[in-house]
C-alpha positions in Angstrom: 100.7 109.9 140.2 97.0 109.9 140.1 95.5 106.4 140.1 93.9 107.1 136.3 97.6 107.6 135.2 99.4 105.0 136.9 96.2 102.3 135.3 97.4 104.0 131.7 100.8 103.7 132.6 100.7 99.9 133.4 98.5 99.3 130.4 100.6 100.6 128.1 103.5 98.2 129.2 106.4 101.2 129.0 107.0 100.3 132.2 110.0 97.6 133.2 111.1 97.1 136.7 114.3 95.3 136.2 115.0 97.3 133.6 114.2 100.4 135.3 116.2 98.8 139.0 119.1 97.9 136.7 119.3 101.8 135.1 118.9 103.6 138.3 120.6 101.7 141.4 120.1 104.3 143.8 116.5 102.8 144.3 118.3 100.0 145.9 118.8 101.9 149.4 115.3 103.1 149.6 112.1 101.4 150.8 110.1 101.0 147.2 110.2 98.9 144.8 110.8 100.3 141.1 107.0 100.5 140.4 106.7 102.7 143.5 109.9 104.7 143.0 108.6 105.5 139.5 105.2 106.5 140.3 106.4 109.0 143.3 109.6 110.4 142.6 110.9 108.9 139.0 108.1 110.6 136.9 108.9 114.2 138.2 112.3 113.7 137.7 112.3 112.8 134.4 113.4 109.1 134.5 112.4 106.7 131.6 109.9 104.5 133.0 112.0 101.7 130.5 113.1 100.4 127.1 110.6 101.5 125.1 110.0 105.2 126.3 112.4 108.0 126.7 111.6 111.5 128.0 114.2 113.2 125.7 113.5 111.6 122.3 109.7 112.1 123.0 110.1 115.4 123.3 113.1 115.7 120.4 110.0 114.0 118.3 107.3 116.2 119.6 109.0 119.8 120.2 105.4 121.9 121.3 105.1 119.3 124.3 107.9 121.4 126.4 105.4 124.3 126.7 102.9 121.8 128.3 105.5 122.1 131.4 104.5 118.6 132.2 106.7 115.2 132.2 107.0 113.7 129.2 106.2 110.6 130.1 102.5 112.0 131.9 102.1 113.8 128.1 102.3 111.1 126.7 99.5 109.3 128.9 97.1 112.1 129.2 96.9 113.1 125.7 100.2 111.9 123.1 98.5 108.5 122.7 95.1 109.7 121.9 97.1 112.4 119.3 99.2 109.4 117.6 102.3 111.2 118.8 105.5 109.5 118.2 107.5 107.9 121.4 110.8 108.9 119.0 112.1 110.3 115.7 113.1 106.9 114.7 109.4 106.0 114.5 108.6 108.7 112.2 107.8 108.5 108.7 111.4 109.1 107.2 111.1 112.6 105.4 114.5 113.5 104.3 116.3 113.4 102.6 114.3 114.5 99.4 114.2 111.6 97.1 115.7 111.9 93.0 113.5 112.0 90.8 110.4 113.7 92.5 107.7 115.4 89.9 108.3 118.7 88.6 105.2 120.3 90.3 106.1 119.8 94.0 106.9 122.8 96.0 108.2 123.3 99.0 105.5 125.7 101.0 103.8 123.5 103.3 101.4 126.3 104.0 99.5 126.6 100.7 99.0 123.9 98.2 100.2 123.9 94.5 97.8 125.5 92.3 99.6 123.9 88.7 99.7 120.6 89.1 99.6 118.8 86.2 97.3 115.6 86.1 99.0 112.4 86.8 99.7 110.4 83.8 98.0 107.5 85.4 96.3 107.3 88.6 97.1 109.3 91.4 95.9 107.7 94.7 95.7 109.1 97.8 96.1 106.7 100.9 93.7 108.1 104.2 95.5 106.9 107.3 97.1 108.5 111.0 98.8 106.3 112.6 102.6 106.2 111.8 103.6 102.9 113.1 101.7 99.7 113.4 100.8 96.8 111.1 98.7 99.0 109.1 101.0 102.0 107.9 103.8 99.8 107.6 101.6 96.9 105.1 100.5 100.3 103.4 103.6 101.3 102.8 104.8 97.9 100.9 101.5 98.4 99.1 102.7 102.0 98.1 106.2 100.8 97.1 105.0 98.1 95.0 101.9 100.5 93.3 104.4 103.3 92.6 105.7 102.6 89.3 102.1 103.2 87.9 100.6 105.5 90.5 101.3 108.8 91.8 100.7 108.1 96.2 99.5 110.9 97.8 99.2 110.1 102.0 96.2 112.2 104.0 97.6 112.3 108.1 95.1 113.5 110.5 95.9 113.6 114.3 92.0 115.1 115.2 93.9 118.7 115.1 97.2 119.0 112.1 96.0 117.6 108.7 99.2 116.7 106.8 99.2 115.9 102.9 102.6 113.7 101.9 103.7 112.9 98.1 105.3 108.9 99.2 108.2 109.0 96.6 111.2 106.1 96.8 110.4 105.7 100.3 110.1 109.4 101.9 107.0 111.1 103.1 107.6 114.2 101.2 105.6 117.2 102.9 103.1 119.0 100.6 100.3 120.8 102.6 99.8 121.2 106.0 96.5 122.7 108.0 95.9 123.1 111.9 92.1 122.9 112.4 90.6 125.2 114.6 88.3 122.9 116.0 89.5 119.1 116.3 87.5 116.1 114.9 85.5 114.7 117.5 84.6 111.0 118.1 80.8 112.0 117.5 80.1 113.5 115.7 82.8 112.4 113.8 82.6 114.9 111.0 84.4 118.4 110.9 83.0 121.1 108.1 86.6 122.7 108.2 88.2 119.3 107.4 86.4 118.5 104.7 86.7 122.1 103.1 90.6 121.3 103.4 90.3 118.0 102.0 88.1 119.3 98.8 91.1 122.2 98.8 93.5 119.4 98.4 91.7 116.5 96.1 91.0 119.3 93.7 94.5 121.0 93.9 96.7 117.6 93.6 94.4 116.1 91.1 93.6 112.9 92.7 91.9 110.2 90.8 91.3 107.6 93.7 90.9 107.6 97.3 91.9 104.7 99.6 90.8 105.2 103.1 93.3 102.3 104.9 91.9 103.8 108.4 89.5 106.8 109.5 90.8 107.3 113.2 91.1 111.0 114.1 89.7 111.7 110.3 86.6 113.5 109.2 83.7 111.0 107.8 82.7 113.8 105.7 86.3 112.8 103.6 84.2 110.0 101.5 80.9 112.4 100.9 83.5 114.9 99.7 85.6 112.5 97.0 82.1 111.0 95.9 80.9 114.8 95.3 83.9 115.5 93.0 82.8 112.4 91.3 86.4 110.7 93.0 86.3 106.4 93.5 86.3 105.5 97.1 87.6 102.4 98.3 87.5 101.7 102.1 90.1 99.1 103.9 89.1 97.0 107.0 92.2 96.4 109.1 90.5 96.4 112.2 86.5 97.2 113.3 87.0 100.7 114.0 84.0 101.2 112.2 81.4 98.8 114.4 82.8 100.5 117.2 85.8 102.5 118.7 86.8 99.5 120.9 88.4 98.7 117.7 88.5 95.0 118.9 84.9 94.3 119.8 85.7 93.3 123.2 83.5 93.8 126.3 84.6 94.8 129.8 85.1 91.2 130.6 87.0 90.6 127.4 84.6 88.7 126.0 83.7 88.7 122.0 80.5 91.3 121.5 80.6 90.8 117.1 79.5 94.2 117.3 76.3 93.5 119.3 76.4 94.5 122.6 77.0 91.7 125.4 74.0 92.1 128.6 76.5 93.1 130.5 76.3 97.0 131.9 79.9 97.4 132.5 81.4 99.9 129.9 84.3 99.1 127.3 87.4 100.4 126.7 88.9 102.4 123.5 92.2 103.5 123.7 92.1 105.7 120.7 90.2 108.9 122.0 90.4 110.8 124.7 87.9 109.5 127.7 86.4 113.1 127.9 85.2 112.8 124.5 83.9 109.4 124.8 80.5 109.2 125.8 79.5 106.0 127.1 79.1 103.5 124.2 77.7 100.1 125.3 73.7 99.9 124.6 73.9 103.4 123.8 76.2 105.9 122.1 77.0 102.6 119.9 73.8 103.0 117.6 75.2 106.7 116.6 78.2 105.4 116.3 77.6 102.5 113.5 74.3 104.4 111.9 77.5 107.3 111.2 79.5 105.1 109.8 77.0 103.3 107.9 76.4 106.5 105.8 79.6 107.0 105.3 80.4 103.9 104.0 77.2 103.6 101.6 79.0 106.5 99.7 82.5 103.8 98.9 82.6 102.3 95.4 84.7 99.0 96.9 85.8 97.6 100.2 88.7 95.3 101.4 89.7 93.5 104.4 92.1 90.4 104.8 90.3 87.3 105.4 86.6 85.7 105.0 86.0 86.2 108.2 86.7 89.8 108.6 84.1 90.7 105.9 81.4 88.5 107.4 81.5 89.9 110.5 81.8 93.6 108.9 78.6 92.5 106.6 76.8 91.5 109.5 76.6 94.5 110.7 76.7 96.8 107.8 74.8 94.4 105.2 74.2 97.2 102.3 77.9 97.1 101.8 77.1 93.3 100.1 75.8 95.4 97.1 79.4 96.4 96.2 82.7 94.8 95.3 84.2 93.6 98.5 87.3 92.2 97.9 89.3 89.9 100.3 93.3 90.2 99.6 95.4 89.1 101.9 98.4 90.6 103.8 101.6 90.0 101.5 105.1 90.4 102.9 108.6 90.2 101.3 111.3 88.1 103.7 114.8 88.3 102.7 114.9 84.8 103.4 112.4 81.6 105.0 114.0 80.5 107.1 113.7 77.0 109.6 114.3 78.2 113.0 112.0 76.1 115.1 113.9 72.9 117.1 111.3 69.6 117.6 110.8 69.2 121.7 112.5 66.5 123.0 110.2 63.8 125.4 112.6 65.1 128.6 113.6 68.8 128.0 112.1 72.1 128.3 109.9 73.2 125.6 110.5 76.9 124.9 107.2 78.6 123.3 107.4 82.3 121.5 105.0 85.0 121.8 106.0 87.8 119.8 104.5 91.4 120.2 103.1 93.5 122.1 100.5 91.1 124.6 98.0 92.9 126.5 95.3 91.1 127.9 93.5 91.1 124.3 96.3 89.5 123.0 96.1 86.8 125.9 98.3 88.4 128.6 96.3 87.0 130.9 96.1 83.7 129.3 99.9 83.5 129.2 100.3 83.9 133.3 97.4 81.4 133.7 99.8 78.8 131.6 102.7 79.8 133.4 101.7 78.5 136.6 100.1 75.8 135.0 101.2 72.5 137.1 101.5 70.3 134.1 103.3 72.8 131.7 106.3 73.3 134.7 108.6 72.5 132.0 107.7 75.2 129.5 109.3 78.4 129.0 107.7 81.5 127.7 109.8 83.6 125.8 107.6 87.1 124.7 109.8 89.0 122.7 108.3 92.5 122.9 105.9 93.7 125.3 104.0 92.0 128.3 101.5 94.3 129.2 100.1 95.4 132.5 102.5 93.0 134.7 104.7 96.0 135.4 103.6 96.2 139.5 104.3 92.5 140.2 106.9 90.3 139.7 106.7 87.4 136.6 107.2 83.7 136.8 110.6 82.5 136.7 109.7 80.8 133.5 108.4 83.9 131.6 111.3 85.7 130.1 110.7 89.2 128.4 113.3 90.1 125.4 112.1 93.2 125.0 110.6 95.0 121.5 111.8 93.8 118.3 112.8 95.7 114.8 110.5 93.9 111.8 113.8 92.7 110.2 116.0 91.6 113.2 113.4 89.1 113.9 114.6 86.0 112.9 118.3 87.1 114.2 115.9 87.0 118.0 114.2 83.9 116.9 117.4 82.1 116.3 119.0 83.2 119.5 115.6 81.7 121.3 116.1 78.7 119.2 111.7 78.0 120.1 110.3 75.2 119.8 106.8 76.4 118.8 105.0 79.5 119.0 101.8 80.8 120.4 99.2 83.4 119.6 96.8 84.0 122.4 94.7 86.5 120.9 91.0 87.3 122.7 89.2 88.9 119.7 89.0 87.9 116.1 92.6 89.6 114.5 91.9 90.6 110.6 95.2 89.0 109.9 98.3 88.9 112.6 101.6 89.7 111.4 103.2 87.9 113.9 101.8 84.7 112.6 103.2 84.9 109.7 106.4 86.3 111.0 106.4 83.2 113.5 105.2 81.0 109.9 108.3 82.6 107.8 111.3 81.3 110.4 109.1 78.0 110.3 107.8 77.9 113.8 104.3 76.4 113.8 101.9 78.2 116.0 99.6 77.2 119.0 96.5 79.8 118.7 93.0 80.8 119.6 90.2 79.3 117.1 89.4 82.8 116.1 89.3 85.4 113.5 92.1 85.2 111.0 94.6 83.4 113.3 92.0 80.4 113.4 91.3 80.5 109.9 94.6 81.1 108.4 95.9 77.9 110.8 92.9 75.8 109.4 93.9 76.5 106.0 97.7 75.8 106.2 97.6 73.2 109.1 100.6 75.4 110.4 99.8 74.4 114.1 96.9 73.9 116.8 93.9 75.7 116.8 92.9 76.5 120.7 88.9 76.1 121.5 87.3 77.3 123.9 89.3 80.4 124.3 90.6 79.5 127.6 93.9 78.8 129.6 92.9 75.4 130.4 92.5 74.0 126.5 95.5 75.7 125.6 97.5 73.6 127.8 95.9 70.5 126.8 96.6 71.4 123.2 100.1 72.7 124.0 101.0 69.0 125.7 99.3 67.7 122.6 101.3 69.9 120.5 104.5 69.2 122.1 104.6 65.4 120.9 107.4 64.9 118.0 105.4 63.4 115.9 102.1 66.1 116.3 105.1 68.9 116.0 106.8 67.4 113.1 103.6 67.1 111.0 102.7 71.2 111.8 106.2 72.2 110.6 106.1 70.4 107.4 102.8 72.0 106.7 104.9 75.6 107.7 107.2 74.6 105.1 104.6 73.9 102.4 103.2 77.5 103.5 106.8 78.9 102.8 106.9 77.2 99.1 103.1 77.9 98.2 101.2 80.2 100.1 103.2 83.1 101.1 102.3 86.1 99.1 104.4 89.2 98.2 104.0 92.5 98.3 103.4 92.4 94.4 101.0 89.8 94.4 99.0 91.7 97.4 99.8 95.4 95.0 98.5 93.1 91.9 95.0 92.4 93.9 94.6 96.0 95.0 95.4 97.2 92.1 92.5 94.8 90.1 89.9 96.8 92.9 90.8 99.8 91.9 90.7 99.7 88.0 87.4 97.6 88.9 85.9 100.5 91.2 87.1 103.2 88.4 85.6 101.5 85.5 82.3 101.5 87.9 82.5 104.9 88.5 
């Protein structure tokens, strides 16, 4: 496997080495280890590389990628990533079976859009967004559910090449226009006069009264110019800072906080969401394009969101003429069957088991994480990541880091339970516009060791639901871990988790009832 591969590969933490010894124990009478195995022989032969990635449902979910005549699993690094393409069916947006109930004027050719539709008794919205699984489909999603008794939710998908218009109705992404462009949307310019000829087709067609753009990855910029020509409201979400620069996380090559100014540094950054080809080099240079594009783009929005007061600082910082209209802040909300109280108190003599839930690359502290595993005074600890621990595929872990593998969102507190943690940690290298997992780890009542940054530091200053860690380093986590680990520091956090449970955890309806305050703001502007 060429070098450039095998770095993707090990980034993208697919690969598991006891996993993939365990599967395939013919690799037991040979010389290599898995990692080697994999990248000489498995990949050619088709082998899953582990858990999270199989050859045949990647290419069930993907059906062109057979003509490639490539292995799945080098598809999927060379270009399925950079598409958004699906690592299974399961992942997809369910789209059958068609829902009861749907409006009269929906048809069923994909190929050409309806040319009667009626206008929508109240508003109909249309969400702008590509990516089918992550924190921000799946929190737009609850915000669809909970709008959709008084709004009609149209969904715009764009993967740079297939444009794909949904009607979301009682849960299912029903198919209503689809359009392959000839020419994909490029990084920079980031505009494509096709795409917004399809997406004027379509606003005028379907009748939209609102557009929400949740994310503009792989979309047109032209989108916004083309709603605010038809006279359309535009409100723009901040879930990440895709729009100070593709890095997305504002990292440098040294993973050090940039806030969207360039660090002296001459070593380039990485962005994982376009190809490298079409990248050119961003750090004191194709940067400036890149914000002066956006910054037009978003001078034509009517209202703006993000999750915290942080977020929007740092997003007014660099694009300051946005301060001249509504910028709301409304916070994630999430709807848990139950709170539960999952977390035991550390006993003076006995291990102290810590959780670390996702998927932890060296933004999210992988790094971090091995540093305090072979800490000398935290021996005792145990590191339980339940999901993914990037980029430690090629060498062996600690004893006392155990990997559990990806989670569903609602079989977490069944894992949690089974882990019976005494804490949690979030380890997070760049300032995180909200962090699910928090409050996943917050709603079994786990407090929460994490960096003093972003929304993880401010949301723990607010609810006292743990330790805030500063400097950003291995060495004052540990000291605020052994800190943190004392009965009476612990017990005082998880009351304060508690009092988040009873008070401050919002639901999807109050987080729909916010948005949906913007938007009858933004159209009574407009």
């Amino acid at each position: 496997m060429h070098r450039q591969l095998a770095d993707a590969l090990e980034a993208s933490g697919l690969f598991d080495a006891e996993w993939y010894r365990t599967t395939y124990p013919d690799i037991e009478d040979g010389p290599l280890s898995p990692w080697e195995h994999f990248l000489q022989h498995g990949l050619q032969e088709g082998r899953a590389p582990g858990p999270g990635f199989s050859p045949a449902e990647y290419l069930a979910a993907n059906p062109d990628v057979s003509a490639a005549e490539l292995p799945a699993m080098e598809h999927y690094l060379r270009w399925g990533r950079q598409e958004g393409r699906l690592l299974s069916r399961t992942l997809a947006w369910p789209e059958a079976p068609l829902p009861n109930g749907l409006p009269d004027w929906v048809g069923l050719d994909k190929e050409s859009p309806a040319t009667d539709v009626p206008p929508a008794e109240g508003e109909r919205i249309l969400y702008v967004l590509s990516i089918q699984s992550g924190g921000t489909p799946q929190t737009n999603q609850d915000l669809m559910r909970a709008v959709e008794a008084r709004a009609e939710c149209l969904v715009l998908r764009c993967t740079g090449q297939e444009m794909v218009l949904y009607l979301f109705h009682s849960g299912i992404y029903v198919r209503l226009a689809t359009h392959r462009l000839q020419e994909p949307v490029e990084p920079l310019p980031h505009v494509s006069a096709e795409y917004d000829r399809v997406v004027e087709r379509w606003l005028v067609a379907y009748r939209v009264t609102l557009v929400h753009v949740r994310h503009l990855a792989w979309q047109g910029l032209g989108l916004i110019a083309t709603a605010d020509r038809l006279g359309l409201p535009v409100v723009c979400s901040f879930h990440d800072y895709y729009a100070i620069c593709p890095s997305v996380k504002l990292l440098d090559e040294n993973q050090q906080f940039c806030g969207g100014r360039c660090t002296a540094s001459r070593g380039e950054c990485a962005q994982e969401l376009w190809a490298p080809e079409l990248m050119p080099a961003l750090k004191h240079e194709g940067i400036y394009s890149w914000q002066q594009q956006f910054a037009g783009a978003l001078a034509l929005c009517h209202g703006f969101v993000t999750t915290t007061e942080a977020a929007r600082d740092l997003v007014l910082e660099i694009f300051p003429a946005l301060a001249t209209r509504p910028f709301a802040v409304i916070p994630h909300g999430r709807d848990f069957t139950e709170l539960a109280t999952l977390a035991e108190c550390p006993e003076p003599d006995g291990p102290l088991r810590v959780l670390v839930p996702g998927f932890i690359a060296v933004s999210k502290g992988s790094g971090v994480l091995l540093e305090l595993a072979e800490h000398p005074e935290l021996s005792h600890v145990e590191w339980h990541v339940l999901g993914t621990l990037a980029g430690t595929q090629a060498m062996p872990l600690p004893s006392n880091v155990i990997v559990h593998g990806p989670y569903a969102r609602d079989t977490f507190a069944a894992h949690v339970a089974s882990i019976r943690p005494h804490l949690g940690a979030v380890l997070s290298l760049w300032p995180e516009t909200w962090c699910h997992t928090l409050t996943e780890l917050w709603s079994v009542g786990v407090p929460v060791l994490g960096f003093d940054i972003g929304a993880v530091g401010e949301r723990l200053a607010a609810s006292g639901g743990g330790w805030r860690v500063s400097p950003l380093n291995a060495e004052a986590a540990a000291e605020t871990l052994i800190r943190a680990s004392q009965p009476q520091e612990w017990r005082c956090a998880a009351e304060s988790v508690l009092h988040w449970q009873q008070d401050k955890q919002i639901s999807t309806t109050q987080m729909a009832e916010a948005y949906w305050q913007l938007y009858q703001q933004v159209v009574a502007a407009r």
